[in-house]
C-alpha positions as CSV (number, residue, x, y, z in Angstrom):
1,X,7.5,10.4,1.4
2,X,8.4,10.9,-2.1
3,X,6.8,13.6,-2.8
4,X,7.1,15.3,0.1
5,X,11.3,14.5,0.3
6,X,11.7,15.4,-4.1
7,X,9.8,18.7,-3.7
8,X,11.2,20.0,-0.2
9,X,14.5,19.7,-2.1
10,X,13.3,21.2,-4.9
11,X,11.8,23.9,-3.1
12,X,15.6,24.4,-1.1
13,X,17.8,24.4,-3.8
14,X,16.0,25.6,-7.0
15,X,13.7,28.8,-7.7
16,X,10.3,28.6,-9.3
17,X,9.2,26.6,-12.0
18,X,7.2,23.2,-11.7
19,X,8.7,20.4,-13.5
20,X,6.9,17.8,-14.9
21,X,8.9,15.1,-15.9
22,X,8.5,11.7,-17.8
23,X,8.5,8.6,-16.2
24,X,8.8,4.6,-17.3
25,X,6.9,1.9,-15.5
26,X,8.6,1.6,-12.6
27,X,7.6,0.3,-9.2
28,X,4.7,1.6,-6.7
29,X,5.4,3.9,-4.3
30,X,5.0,1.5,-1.2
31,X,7.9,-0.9,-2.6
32,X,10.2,1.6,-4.7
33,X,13.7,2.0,-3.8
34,X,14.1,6.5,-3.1
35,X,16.2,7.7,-6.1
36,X,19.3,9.4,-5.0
37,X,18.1,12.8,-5.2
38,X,16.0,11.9,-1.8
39,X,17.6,13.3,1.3
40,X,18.1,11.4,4.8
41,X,16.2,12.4,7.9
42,X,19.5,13.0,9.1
43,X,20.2,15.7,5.9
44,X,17.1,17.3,6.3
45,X,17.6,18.2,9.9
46,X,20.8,20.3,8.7
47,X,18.8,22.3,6.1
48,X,17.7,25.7,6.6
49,X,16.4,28.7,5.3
50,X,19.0,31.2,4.3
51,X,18.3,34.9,3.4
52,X,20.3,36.0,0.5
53,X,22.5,38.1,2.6
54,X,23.5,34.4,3.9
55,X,22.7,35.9,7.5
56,X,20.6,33.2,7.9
57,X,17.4,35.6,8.4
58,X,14.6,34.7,6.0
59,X,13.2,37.8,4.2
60,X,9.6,38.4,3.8
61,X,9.7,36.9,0.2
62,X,11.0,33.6,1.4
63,X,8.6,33.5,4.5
64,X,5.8,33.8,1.3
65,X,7.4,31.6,-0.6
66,X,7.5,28.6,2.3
67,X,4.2,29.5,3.1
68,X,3.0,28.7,-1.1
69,X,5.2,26.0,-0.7
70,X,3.6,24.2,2.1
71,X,0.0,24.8,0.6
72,X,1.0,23.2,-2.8
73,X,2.2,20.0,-0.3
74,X,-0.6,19.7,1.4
75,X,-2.9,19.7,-2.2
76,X,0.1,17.2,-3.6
77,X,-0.9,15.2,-0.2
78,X,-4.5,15.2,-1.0
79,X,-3.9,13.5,-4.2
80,X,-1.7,10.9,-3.1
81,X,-4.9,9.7,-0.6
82,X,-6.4,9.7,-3.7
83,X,-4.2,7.8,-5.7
84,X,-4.3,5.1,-2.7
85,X,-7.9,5.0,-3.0
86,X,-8.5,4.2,-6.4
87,X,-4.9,1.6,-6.0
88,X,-7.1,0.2,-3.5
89,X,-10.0,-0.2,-5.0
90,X,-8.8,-1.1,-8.7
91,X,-6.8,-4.1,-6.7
92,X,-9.9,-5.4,-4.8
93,X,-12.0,-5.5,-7.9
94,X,-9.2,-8.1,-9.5
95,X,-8.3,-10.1,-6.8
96,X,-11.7,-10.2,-4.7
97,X,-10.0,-9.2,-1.9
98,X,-13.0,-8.1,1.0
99,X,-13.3,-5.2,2.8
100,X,-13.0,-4.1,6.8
101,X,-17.1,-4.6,6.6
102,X,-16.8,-7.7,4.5
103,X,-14.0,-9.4,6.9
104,X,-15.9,-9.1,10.1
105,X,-19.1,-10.3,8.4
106,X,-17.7,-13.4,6.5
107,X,-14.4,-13.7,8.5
108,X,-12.9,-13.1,4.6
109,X,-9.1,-12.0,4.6
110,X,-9.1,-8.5,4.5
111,X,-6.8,-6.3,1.9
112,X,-4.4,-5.1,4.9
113,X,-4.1,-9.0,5.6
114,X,-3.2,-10.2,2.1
115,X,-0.4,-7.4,1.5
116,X,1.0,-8.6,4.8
117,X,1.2,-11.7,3.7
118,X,2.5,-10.7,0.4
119,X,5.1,-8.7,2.4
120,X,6.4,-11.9,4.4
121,X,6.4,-13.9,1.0
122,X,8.4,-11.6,-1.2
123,X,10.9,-11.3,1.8
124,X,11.2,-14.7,2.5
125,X,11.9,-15.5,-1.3
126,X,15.1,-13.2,-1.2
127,X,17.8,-15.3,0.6
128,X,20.0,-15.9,-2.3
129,X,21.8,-13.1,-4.1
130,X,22.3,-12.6,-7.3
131,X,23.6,-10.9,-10.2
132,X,24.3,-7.2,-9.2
133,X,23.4,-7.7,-5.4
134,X,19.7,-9.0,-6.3
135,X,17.6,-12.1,-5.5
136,X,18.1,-15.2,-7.8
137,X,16.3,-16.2,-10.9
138,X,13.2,-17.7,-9.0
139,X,13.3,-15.7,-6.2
140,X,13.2,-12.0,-8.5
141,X,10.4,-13.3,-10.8
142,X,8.3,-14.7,-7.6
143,X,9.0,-10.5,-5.7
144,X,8.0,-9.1,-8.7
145,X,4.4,-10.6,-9.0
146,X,3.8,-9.9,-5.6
147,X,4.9,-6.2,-5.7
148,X,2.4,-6.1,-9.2
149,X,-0.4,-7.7,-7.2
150,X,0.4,-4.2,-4.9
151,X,-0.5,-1.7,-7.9
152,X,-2.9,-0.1,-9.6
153,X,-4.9,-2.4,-11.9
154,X,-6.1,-1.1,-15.1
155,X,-9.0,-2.5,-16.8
156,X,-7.4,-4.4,-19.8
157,X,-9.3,-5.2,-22.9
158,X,-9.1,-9.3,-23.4
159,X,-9.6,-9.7,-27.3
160,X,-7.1,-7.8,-28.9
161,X,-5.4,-11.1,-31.2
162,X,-2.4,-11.5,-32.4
163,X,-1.9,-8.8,-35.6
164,X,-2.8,-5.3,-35.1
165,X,-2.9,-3.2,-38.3
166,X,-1.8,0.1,-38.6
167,X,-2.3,2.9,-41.3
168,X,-1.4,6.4,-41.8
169,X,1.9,6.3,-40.0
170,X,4.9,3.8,-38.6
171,X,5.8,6.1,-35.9
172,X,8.9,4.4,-33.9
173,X,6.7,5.2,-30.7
174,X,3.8,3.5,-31.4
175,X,5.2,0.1,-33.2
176,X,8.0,0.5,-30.0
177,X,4.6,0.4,-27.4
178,X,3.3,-2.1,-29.9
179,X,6.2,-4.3,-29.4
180,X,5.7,-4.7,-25.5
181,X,9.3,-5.5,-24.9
182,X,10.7,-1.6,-24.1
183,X,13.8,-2.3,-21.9
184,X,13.5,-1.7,-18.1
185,X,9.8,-1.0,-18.4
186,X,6.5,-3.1,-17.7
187,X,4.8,-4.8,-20.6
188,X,1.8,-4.5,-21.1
189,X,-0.2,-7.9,-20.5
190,X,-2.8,-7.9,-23.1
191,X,-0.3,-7.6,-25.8
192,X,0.5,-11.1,-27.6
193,X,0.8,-9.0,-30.9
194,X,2.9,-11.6,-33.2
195,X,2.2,-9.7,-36.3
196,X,2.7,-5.7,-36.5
197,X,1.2,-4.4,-39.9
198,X,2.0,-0.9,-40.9
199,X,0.5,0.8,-44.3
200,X,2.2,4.3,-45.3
201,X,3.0,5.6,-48.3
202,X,6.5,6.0,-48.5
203,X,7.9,2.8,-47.7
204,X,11.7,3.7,-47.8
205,X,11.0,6.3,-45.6
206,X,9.4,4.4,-42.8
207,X,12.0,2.1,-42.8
208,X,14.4,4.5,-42.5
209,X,12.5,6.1,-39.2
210,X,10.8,2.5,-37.9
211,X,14.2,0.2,-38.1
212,X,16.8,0.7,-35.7
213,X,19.3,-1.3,-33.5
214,X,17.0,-1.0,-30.9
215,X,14.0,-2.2,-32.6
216,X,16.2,-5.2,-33.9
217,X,17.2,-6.7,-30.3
218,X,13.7,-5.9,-29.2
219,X,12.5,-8.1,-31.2
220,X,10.3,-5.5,-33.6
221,X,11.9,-6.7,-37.0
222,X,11.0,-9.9,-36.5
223,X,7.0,-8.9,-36.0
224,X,7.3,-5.7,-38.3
225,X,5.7,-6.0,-41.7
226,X,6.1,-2.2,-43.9
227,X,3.9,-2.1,-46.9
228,X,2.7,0.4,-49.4
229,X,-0.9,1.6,-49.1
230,X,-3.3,1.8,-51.6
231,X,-5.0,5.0,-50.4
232,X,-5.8,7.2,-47.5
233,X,-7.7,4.3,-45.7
234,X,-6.6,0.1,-46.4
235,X,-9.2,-2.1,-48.7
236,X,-11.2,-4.5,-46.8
237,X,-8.4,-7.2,-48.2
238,X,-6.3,-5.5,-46.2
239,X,-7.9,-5.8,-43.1
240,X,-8.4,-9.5,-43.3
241,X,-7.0,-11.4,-40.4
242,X,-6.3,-8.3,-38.3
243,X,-8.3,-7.7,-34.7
244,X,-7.1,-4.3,-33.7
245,X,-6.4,-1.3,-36.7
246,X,-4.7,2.3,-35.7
247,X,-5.7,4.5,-38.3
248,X,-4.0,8.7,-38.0
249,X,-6.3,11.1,-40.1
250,X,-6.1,14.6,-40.5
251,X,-9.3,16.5,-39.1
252,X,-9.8,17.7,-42.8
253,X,-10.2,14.4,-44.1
254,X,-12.1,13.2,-41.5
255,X,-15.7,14.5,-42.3
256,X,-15.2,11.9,-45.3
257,X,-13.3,9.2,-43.9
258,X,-14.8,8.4,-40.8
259,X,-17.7,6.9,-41.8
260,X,-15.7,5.2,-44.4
261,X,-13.7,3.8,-41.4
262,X,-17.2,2.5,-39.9
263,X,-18.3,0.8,-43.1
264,X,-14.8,-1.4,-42.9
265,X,-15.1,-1.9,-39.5
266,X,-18.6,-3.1,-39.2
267,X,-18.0,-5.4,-42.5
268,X,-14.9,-6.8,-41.1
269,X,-15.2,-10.2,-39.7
270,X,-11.8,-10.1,-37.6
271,X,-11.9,-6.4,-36.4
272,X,-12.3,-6.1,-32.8
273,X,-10.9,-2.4,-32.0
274,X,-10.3,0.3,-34.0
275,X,-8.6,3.5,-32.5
276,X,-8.5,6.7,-34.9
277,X,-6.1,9.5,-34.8
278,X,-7.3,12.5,-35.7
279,X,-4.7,15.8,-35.9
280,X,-5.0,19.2,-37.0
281,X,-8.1,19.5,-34.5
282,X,-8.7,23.0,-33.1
283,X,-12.5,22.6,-31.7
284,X,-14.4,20.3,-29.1
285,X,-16.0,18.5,-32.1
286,X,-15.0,16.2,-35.0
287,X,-17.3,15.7,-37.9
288,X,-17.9,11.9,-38.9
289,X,-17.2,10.4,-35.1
290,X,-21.0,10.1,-34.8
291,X,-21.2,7.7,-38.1
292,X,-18.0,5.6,-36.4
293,X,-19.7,5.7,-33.1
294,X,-22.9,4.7,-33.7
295,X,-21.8,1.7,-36.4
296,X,-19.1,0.1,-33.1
297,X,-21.2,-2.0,-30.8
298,X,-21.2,-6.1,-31.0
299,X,-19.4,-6.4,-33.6
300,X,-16.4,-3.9,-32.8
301,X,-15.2,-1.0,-29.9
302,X,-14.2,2.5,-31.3
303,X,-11.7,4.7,-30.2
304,X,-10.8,8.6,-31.0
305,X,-8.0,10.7,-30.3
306,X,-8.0,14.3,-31.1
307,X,-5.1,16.4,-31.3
308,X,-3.8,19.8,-32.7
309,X,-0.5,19.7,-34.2
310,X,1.9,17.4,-33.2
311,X,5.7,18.5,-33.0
312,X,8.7,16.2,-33.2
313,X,11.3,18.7,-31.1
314,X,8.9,18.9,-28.8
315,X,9.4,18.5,-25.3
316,X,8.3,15.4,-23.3
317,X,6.6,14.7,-20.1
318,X,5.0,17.9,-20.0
319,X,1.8,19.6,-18.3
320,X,-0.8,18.1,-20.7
321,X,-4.4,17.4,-20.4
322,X,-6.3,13.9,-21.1
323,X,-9.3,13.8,-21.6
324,X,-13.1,13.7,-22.9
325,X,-13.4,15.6,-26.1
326,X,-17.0,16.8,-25.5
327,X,-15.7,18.4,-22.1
328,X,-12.5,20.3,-23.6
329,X,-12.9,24.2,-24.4
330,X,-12.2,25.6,-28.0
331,X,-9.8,28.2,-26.0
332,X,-7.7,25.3,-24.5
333,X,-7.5,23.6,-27.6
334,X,-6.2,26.5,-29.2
335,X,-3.8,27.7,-27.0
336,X,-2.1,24.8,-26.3
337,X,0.3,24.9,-29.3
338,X,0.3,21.4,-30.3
339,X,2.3,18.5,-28.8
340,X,4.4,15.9,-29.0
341,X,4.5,13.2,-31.4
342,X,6.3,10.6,-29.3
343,X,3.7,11.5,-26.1
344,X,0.5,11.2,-28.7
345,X,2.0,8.2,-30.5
346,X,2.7,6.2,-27.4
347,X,-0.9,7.4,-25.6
348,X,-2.4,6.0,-28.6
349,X,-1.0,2.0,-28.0
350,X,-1.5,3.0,-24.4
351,X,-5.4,3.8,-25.4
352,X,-5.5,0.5,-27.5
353,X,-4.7,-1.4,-24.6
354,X,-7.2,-0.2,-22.3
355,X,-11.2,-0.8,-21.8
356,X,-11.7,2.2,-20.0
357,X,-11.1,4.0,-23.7
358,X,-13.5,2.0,-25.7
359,X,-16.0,3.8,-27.2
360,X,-14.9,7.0,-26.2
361,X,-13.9,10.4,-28.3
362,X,-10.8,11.6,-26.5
363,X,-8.4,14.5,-26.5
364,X,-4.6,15.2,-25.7
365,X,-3.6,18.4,-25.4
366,X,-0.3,20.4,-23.7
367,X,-0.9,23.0,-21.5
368,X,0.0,26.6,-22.3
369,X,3.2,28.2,-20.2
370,X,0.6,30.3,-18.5
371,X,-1.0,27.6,-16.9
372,X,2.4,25.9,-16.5
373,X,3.3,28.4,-14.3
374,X,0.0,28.8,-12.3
375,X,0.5,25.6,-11.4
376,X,3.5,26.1,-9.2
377,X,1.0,27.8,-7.2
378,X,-1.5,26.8,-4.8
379,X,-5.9,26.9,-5.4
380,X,-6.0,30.6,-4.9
381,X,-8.7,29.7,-1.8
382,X,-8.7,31.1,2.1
383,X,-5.2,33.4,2.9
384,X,-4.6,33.1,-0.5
385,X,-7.5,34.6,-2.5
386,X,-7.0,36.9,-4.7
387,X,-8.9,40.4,-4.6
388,X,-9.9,43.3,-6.7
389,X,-9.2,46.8,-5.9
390,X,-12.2,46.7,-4.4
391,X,-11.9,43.8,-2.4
392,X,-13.9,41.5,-4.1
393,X,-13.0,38.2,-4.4
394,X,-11.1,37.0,-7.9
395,X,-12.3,33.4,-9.0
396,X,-9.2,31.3,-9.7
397,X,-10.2,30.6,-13.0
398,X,-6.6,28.1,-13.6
399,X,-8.2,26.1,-10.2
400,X,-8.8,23.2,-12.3
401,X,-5.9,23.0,-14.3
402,X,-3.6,23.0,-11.2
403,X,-6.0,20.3,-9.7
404,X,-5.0,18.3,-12.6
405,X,-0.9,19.5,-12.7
406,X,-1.2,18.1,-9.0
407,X,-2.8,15.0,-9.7
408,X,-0.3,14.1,-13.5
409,X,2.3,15.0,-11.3
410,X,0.6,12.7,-8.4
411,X,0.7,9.5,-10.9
412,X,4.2,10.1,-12.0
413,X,6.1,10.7,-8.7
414,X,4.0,7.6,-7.2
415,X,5.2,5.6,-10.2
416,X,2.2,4.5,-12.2
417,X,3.1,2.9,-15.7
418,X,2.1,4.5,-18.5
419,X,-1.2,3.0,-18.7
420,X,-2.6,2.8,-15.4
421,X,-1.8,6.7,-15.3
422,X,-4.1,7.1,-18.7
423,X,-7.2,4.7,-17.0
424,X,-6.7,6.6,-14.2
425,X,-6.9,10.2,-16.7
426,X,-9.6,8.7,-19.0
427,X,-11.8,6.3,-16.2
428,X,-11.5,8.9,-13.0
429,X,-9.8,12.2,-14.5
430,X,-10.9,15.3,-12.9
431,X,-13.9,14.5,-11.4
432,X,-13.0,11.7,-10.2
433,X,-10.1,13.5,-7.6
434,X,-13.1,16.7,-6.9
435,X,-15.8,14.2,-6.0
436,X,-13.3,12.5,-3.5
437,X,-12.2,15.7,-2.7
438,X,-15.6,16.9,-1.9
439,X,-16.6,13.6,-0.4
440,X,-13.9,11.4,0.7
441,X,-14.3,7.9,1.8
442,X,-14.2,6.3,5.5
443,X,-11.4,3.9,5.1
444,X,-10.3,2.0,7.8
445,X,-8.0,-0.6,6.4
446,X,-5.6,-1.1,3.2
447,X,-2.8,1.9,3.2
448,X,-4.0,3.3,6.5
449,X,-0.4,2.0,8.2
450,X,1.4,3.4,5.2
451,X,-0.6,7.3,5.0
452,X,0.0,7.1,8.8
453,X,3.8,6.9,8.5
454,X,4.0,9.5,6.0
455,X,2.4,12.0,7.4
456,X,4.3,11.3,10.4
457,X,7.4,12.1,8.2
458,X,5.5,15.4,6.8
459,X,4.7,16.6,10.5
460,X,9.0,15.9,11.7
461,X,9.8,17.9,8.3
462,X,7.5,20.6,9.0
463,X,8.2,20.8,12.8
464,X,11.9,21.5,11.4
465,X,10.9,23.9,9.1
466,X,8.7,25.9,11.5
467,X,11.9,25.7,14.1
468,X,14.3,27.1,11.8
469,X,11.6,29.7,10.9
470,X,11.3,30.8,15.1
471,X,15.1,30.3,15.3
472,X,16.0,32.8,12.9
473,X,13.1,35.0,13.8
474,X,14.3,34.9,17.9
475,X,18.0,35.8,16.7
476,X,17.1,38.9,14.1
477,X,15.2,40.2,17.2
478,X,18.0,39.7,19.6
479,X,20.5,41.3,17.1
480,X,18.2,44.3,16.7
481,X,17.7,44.3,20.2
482,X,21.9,44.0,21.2
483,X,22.2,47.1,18.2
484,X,19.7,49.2,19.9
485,X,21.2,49.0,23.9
486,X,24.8,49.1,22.3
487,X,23.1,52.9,20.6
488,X,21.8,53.7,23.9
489,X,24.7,53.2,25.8
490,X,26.4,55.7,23.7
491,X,23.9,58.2,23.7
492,X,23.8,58.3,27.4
493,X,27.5,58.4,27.8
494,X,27.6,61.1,26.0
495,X,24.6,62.8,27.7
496,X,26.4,62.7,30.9
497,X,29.4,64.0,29.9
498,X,28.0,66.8,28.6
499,X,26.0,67.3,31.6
500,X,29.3,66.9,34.0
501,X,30.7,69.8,31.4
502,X,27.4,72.1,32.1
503,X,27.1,71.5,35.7
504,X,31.1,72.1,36.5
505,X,31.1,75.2,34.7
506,X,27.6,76.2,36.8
507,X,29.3,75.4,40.1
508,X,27.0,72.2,40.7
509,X,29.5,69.8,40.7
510,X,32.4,69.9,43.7
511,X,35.5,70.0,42.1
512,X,36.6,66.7,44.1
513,X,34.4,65.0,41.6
514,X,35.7,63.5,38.0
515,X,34.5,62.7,35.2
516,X,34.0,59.0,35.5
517,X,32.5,59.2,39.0
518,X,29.6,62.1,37.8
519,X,28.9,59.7,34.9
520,X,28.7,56.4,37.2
521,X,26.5,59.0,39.6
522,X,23.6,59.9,37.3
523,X,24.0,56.7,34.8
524,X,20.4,55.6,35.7
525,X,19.2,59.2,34.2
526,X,21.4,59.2,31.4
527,X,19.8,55.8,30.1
528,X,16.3,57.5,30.4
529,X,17.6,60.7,28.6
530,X,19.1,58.3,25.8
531,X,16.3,56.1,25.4
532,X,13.8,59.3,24.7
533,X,16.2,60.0,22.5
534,X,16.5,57.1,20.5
535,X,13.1,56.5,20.3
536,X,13.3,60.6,18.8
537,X,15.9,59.7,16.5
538,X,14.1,57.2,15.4
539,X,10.5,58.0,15.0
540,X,8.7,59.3,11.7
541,X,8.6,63.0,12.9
542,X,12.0,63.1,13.6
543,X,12.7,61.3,10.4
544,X,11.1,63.5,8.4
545,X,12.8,66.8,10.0
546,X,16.1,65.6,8.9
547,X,14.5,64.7,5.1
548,X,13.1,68.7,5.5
549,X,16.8,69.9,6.3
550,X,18.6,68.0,3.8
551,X,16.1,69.5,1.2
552,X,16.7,73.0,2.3
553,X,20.4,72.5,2.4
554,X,20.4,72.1,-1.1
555,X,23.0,74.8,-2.0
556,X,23.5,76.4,1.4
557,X,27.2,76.3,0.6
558,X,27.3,79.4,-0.6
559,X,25.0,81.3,1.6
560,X,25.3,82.7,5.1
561,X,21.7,81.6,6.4
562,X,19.4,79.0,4.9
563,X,15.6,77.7,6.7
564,X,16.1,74.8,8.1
565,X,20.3,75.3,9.3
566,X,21.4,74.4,12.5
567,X,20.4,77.0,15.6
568,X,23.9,76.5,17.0
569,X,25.6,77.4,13.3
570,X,23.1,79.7,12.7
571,X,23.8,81.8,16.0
572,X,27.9,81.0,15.4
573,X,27.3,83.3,12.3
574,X,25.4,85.7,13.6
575,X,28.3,86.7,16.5
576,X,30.6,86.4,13.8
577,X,28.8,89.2,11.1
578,X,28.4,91.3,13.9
579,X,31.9,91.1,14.6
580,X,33.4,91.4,11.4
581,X,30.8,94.4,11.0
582,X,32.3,96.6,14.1
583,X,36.0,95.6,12.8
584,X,35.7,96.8,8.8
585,X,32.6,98.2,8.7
586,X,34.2,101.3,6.7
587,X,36.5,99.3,4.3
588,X,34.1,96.2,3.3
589,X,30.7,96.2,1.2
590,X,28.4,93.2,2.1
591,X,29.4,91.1,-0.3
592,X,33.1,91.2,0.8
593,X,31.9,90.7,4.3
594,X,29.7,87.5,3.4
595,X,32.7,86.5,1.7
596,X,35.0,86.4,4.4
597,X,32.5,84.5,7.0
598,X,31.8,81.7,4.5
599,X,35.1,81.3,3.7
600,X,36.7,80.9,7.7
């Protein structure tokens, strides 16, 4: 419920825009604690859909925008299966836990089974309270692995020692995700580094940007070792005793010092990993990976990152794309206008960390505000396809890109850590969500109790929605409908005194008769006679009379007769020149005459 509860608020209260925001490791979806921008039950049944005349009528805009709005939430849905698919399956393939077919074959405890149990554990270990309302000491560390046992399992690389080596840069990010002790965040358990070596060439300055309080209590300064380099790349010396190195290169260097970063590699005795950072890149291919490739194997796994420019002010936690570098487009690459240093810098010890990344050429890229916007919007399929003048049907060429928005924003609102969301970008990424899409699995056990009750929460929100929509819909048409008898109903009182007028000056009416008892008399007529005419008044032909009139109006003021003028006026004037006439017809021209008339 999440994602359904943070959007539908968004959706109320704010226009437009997607927001992507950054999130720290925090805890899955299924044992979370709602933030306090989630609303109640309660809350949401007292929401509704104003109009912005606050009449409480939605417009046609906002019956389009709730209908966008409820296709983007059922796509958001989609990936959240997803997501509790590959949770699933990541957390069987660790602990061994069997399947529905497995449990009835072997009588083997099936996944549903152990997070039971898990459940009943972790509440029974929470009698005493703590500090700040919480569990005790024993009780909090004994919860917390079993709600981890509950998440999505990355594949961790197991040999990555104890000193990792890093040249080319001491970004704060990267030594601060090499640390493994960020403050209210996972750590990430393959991390033992005891030494941090970082090689730069201005040592003052990467003191003054690496040290800070915060990387003194964390513990940094006592790992953190800043030297001078002695060139673009470190001797072999250098290298000694180091198992993983993070080298940043600029894509014009790299033709050259690629295969030089092989050569060490493959004649180091320690090395294990290396992960290269290449910026400055603008196409799908970076001269000298092959040489680095094709030297890793037994002796060491290889790692590249390509990037474009990378930009300190910029913003974090935006719409940007992981993936393989082979598969990215020259025109995305471009257009993506760099990104930021602190999101590459930490994807890079995120990359180090995880198997799923070795031997692979990657690429990080923001997303352009074009396709930041498109994404607020749903797969342009079904009602809404877009046409041609013609008709034809317009491919949704940004389908892809909002596929991925949904499933980034998917892995952030469910809670993943940092690095489960990249194995999950890198090891499944977008095929990965269209072949589930395309073919989703029979599961019959694992989160089935948990999809079951959110969709039951979906369906209550939407029945609201769809009941405030046929509320307001059901009093516009009895307004209209209270306006229109209220019309009639003076129309025909008028008709009938009118007719009382024309039928006592006839003689049809006994004089015995008033006014009140004539009307009362033909009041069944006189709603006939009104409703012709209000349906008159109101139609296109009678509309476009008056719009005919108005336009041949235009300057009647000073003029006797005009097309279009009222027959009544028109014959008042006439009895009027023709008296006038017989009374000066000696001592007025016809200018003096028209004079006179117009001006009584």
């Amino acid at each position: 419920m999440k994602l359904l509860r943070s959007t539908f608020i968004a959706f109320c209260l704010t226009p437009g825009a997607l927001a992507f925001t950054a999130t720290t490791n925090c805890l899955s979806r299924t044992n979370a604690a709602a933030p306090a921008k989630f609303t109640t039950q309660l809350q949401m049944s007292s929401i509704s859909v104003k109009s912005p005349s606050g009449e409480g009528i939605p417009d046609e805009d906002q019956i389009l925008k709730e209908k966008l709005f409820r296709q983007v939430l059922q796509e958001k849905n989609v990936v959240m299966d997803f997501l509790d698919f590959i949770t699933e399956e990541s957390i069987k393939a660790t602990y061994g836990i069997a399947s529905a077919a497995e449990e009835e074959e072997t009588g083997a405890e099936s996944f549903a089974e152990v997070l039971a149990e898990k459940a009943a554990e972790a509440g029974s270990s929470g009698d005493n309270i703590g500090l700040f309302g919480g569990g005790d000491a024993d009780s909090s560390s004994t919860s917390m692995e079993d709600i981890k046992e509950t998440r999505y399992q990355p594949n961790l690389r197991s040999d990555l020692g104890s000193t990792v080596l890093v040249s080319g840069t001491a970004d704060a990010s990267l030594l601060k995700v090499l640390n493994n002790n960020l403050f209210g965040q996972d750590n990430i358990n393959n991390f033992q580094f005891t030494k941090i070596k970082a090689l730069v060439e201005n040592v003052a300055l990467a003191k003054k940007t690496a040290i800070s309080r915060e990387a003194r209590y964390s513990g940094l300064l006592d790992k953190l070792s800043i030297e001078p380099s002695s060139g673009a790349l470190p001797a072999a010396a250098e290298l000694e005793g180091a198992s993983s190195w993070i080298a940043q290169i600029s894509s014009t260097d790299a033709p050259t010092l690629l295969p030089q970063v092989a050569e060490l590699a493959k004649n180091s005795n320690d090395l294990k990993h290396v992960i290269v950072l290449v910026t400055g890149v603008t196409s799908n291919v970076v001269e000298g990976w092959d040489a680095l490739e094709a030297a890793s194997g037994d002796n060491f796994q290889c790692t590249l990152v390509a990037v474009g420019e990378l930009f300190t002010d910029a913003k974090e936690g935006g719409l940007y794309h992981v993936g393989k570098l082979a598969d990215a487009t020259d025109a995305n690459l471009a257009s993506s206008g760099g990104m930021s240093s602190n999101e590459v810098y930490q994807l890079l010890g995120h990359a180090l960390a995880l198997e799923s990344t070795s031997n692979q050429a990657l690429t990080a890229y923001s997303y352009s505000q074009a396709a930041i916007e498109a994404v607020a919007s749903p797969y342009a399929e079904g009602e809404f396809t877009a046409r041609d003048e013609d008709g034809n049907e317009i491919v949704d060429e940004m389908k892809e890109v909002k596929m991925y928005g949904r499933l980034l924003q998917g892995l952030r609102e469910i809670g993943f850590t940092r690095t489960a969301e990249l194995d999950v970008l890198v090891e499944k990424g977008l095929e990965g969500f269209q072949e589930f899409m395309a073919n989703p699995p029979k599961r019959e056990d694992t989160f089935t109790l948990a999809k079951a009750s959110r969709d039951e929460q979906d369906e209550k929100i939407m029945a609201i929605l769809d009941a405030e929509i046929a509320k307001t819909e059901a009093e516009k048409k009895a307004e209209e409908e209270a306006i229109k008898k209220g019309e009639i109903e003076v129309i025909a009182q008028q008709w009938a005194i009118k007719e009382y007028s024309l039928r006592s000056i006839g003689g049809d009416v006994d004089p015995s008769v008033t006014e009140i008892d004539f009307i009362k008399s033909v009041w069944d007529q006189a709603l006939v006679e009104a409703e012709n005419t209000y349906d008159y008044i109101n139609s296109a032909e009678y509309k476009k009379q008056q719009e005919k009139a108005a336009k041949d109006a235009i300057g009647s003021e000073n003029k006797l007769f005009w097309n279009g003028m009222d027959p009544l006026l028109r014959k008042k004037r006439e009895k009027m020149v023709e008296m006038v006439k017989k009374q000066y017809m000696d001592l007025l021209s016809e200018e003096e005459l028209e004079a006179i008339i117009l001006s009584e």
